[in-house]
C-alpha positions as CSV (number, residue, x, y, z in Angstrom):
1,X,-17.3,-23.4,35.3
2,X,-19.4,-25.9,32.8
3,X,-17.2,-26.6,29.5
4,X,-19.9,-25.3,27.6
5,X,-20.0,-22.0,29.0
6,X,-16.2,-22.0,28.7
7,X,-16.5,-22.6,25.1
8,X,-18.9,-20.0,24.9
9,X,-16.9,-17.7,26.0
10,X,-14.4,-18.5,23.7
11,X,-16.2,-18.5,20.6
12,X,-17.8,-15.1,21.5
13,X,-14.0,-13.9,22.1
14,X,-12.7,-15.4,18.7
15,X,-15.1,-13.8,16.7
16,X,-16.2,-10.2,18.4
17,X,-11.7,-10.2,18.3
18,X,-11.5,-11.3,14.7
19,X,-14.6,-8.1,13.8
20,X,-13.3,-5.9,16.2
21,X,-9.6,-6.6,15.0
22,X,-10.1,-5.5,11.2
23,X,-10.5,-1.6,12.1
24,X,-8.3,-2.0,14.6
25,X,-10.5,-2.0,18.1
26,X,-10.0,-4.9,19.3
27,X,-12.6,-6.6,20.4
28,X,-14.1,-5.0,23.4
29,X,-16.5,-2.3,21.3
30,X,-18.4,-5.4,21.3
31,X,-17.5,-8.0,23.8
32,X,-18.8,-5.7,26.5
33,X,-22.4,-5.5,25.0
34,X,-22.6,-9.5,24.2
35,X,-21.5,-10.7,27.6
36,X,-23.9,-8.1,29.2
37,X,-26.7,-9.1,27.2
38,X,-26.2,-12.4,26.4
39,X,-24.2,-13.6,29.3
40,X,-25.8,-11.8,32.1
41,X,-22.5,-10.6,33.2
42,X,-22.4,-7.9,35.3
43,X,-20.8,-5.1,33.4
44,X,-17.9,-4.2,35.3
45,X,-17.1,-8.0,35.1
46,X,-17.5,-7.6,31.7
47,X,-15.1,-4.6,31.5
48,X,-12.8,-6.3,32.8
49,X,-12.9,-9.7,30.9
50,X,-12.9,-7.4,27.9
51,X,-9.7,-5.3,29.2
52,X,-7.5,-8.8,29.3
53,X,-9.2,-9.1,26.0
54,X,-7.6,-6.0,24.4
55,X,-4.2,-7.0,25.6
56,X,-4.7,-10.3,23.9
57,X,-5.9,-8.8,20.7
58,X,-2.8,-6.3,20.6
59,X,-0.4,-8.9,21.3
60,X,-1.8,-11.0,18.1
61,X,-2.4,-8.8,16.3
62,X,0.9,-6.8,16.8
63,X,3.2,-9.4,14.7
64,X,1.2,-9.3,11.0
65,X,1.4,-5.7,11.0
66,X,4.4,-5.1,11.9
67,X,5.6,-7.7,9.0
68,X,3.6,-6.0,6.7
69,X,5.3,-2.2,7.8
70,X,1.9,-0.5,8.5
71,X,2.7,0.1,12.2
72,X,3.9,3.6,12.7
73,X,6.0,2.6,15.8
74,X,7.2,6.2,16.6
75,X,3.8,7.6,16.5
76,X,2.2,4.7,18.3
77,X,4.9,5.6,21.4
78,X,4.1,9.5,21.1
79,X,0.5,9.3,21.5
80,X,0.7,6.5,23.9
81,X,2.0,8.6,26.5
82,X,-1.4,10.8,26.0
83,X,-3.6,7.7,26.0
84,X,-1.9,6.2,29.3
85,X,-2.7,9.5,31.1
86,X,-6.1,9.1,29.9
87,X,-6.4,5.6,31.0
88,X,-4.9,5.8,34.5
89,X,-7.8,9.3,35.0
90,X,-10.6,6.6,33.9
91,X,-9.3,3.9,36.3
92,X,-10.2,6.4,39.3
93,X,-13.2,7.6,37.9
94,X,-14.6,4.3,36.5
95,X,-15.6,3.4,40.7
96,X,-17.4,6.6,40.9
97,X,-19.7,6.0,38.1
98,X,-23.3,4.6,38.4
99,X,-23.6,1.8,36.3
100,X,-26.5,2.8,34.4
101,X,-24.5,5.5,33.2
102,X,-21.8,3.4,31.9
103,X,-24.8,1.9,29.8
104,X,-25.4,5.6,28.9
105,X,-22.2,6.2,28.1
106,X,-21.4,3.3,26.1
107,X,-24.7,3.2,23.5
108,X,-22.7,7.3,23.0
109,X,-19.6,5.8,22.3
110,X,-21.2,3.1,19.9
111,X,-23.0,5.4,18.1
112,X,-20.3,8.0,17.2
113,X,-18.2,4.8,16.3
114,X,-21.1,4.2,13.8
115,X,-21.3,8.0,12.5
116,X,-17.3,7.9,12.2
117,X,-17.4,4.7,10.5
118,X,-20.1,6.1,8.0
119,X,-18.1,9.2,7.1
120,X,-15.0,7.6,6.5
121,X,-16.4,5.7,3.6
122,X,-15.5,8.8,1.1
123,X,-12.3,9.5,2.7
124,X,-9.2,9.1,0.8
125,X,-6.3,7.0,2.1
126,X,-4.3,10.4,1.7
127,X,-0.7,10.6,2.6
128,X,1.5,9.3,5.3
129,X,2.8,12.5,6.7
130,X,1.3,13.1,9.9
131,X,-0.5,16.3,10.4
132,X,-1.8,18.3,13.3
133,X,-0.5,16.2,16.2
134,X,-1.4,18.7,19.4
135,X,-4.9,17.8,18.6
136,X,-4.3,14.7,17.9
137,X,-2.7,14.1,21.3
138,X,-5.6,15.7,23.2
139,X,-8.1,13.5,20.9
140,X,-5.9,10.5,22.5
141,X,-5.8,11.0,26.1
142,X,-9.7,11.4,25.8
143,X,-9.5,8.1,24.5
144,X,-7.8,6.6,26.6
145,X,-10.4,7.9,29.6
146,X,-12.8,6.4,27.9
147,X,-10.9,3.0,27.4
148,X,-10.5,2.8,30.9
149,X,-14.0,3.5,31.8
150,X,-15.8,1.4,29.4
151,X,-12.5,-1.5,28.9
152,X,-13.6,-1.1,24.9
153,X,-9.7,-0.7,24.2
154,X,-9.9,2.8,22.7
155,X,-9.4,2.1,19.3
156,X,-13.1,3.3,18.5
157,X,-11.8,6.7,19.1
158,X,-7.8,6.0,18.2
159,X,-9.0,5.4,14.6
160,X,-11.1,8.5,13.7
161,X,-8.9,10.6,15.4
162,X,-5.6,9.2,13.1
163,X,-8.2,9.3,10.2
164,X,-9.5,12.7,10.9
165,X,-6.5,14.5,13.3
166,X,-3.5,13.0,11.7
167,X,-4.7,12.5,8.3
168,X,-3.3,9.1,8.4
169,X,-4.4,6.3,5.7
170,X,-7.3,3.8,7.4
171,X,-5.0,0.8,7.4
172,X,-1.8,2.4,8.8
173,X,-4.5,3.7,11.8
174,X,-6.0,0.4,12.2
175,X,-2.5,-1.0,12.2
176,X,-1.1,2.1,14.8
177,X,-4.4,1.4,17.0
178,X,-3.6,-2.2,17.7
179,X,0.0,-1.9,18.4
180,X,-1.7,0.5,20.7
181,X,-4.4,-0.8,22.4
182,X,-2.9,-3.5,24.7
183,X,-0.7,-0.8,26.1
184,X,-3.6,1.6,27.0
185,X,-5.8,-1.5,28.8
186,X,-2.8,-2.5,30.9
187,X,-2.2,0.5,32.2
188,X,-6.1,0.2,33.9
189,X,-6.1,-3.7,33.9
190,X,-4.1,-4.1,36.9
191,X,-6.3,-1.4,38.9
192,X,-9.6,-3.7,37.6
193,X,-7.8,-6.7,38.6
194,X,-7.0,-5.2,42.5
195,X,-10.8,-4.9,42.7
196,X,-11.2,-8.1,42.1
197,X,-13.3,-7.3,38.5
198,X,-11.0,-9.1,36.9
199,X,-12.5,-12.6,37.2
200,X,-10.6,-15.4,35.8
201,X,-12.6,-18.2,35.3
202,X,-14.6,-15.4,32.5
203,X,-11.3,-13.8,31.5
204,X,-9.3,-16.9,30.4
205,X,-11.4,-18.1,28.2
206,X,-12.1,-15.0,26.6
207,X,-8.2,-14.3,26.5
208,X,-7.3,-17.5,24.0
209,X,-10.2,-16.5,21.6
210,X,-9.6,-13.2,21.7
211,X,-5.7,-13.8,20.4
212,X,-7.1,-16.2,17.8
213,X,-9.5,-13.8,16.9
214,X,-7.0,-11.2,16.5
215,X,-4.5,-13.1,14.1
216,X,-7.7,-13.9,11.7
217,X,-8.9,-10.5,11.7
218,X,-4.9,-8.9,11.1
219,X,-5.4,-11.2,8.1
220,X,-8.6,-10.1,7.0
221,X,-7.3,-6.3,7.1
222,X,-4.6,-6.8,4.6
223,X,-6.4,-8.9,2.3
224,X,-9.6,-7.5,2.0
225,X,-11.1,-4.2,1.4
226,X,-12.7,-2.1,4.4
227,X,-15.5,-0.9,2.4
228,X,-18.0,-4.1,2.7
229,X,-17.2,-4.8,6.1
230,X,-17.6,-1.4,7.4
231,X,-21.3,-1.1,6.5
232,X,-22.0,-4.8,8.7
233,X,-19.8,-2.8,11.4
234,X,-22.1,0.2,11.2
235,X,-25.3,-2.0,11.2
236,X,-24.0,-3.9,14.7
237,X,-22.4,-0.9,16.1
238,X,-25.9,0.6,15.7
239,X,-28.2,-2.3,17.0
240,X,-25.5,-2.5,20.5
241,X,-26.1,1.1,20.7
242,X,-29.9,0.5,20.8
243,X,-29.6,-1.9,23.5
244,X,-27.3,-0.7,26.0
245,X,-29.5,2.5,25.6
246,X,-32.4,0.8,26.8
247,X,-30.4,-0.7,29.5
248,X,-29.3,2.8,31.0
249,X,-32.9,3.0,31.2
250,X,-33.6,0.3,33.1
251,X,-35.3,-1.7,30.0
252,X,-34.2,-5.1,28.8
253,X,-35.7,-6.6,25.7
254,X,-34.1,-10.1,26.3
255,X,-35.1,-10.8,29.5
256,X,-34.2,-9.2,33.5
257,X,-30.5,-9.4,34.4
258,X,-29.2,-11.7,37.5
């Protein structure tokens, strides 16, 4: 592979790790779209390029937050075990699915990230205490299904559902989410890799970026305020959304695909 392309790779990895990192999704909500669009990757190459991501993003993430005690550690194991199940159903099902509505499904996904994003901007941090967890375990395996299907990590789904389900405060969610996340995309990761989706001259790249990426954006999360950056989150979330909807249709604005 050309170095440049390698570096490209990388840099895309460090910073779509570093945005995706501060609310705790790591970075495939938008590594997926870029090397799609940008890369002319094919999608399920990009899925799983960005599942090898997420486990590098957990992984650097994981150390910061746990120094700074916002990891819930006991929760993150209980509603693991919901999310795995999720994640090894998506695994089966991701084969089965047409690629154009993976697009479909994704620009969904992206937008309700946006809409979540949006009305958490008058929420509270609240309490602690954890609050109606049955739901919050079925909000969790769906999660996971999705993770595996789309390789965005889950924690675009892990976060409102905390926020919303749990009544958990934003940071210790985005903290929970990312000592999460690298658990979820391993349990599909290996299935991706048997395919052989898992290519590695894409994937290694995008791995050391993404763990760089991941430390930065741990930092950013406990030094700076949520508020400014989620309205640029909700501004990209919505523009991806646009695109990858246009692609389930079949139309590309940047150009055909190889």
């Amino acid at each position: 592979m050309p170095i440049g392309l390698e570096l490209w790779l990388f840099a895309v990895a460090l910073g779509t790790s570093m945005l995706g990192g501060v609310l705790g999704m790591a970075s495939g909500i938008f590594i997926v779209p870029v090397l799609t669009m940008f890369g002319r990757v094919d999608i399920h190459t990009a899925i799983g390029a960005s599942l090898v991501s997420v486990i590098a993003c957990s992984c650097g993430s994981a150390a910061p937050f746990l120094k700074e005690r916002l990891t819930n550690i006991r929760l993150a194991i209980l509603l693991e075990t919901a999310t795995t199940s999720g994640a090894l159903c998506g695994v089966f099902l991701a084969g089965l699915v047409p690629t154009h509505y993976l697009y479909l499904l994704f620009a969904v996904i992206l937008l309700l990230s946006a809409q979540q994003m949006l009305a958490r901007r008058e929420d509270s941090e609240g309490s602690s205490s954890i609050q109606r967890l049955p739901l919050g375990m079925t909000l969790m395996y769906g999660a996971g299904l999705i993770s595996a299907l789309l390789g965005i990590g889950s924690g675009v789904l892990k976060i409102p559902a905390m926020d919303t389900a749990l009544r958990l405060p934003i940071k210790v969610s985005s903290a929970t989410s990312n000592f999460m996340i690298g658990v979820t995309a391993a349990a599909s990761a290996a299935a991706y890799f048997a395919r052989g989706e898992i290519v590695t001259s894409v994937a290694a790249p995008i791995a050391l970026g993404s763990v760089a990426g991941a430390v930065l954006g741990a930092h950013i999360l406990m030094n700076v305020p949520n508020e400014k950056l989620r309205l640029m989150f909700i501004g990209i979330l919505g523009l991806l959304a646009a695109q990858m909807l246009l692609a389930a249709f079949g139309i590309n604005l940047i150009g055909p695909r190889s």
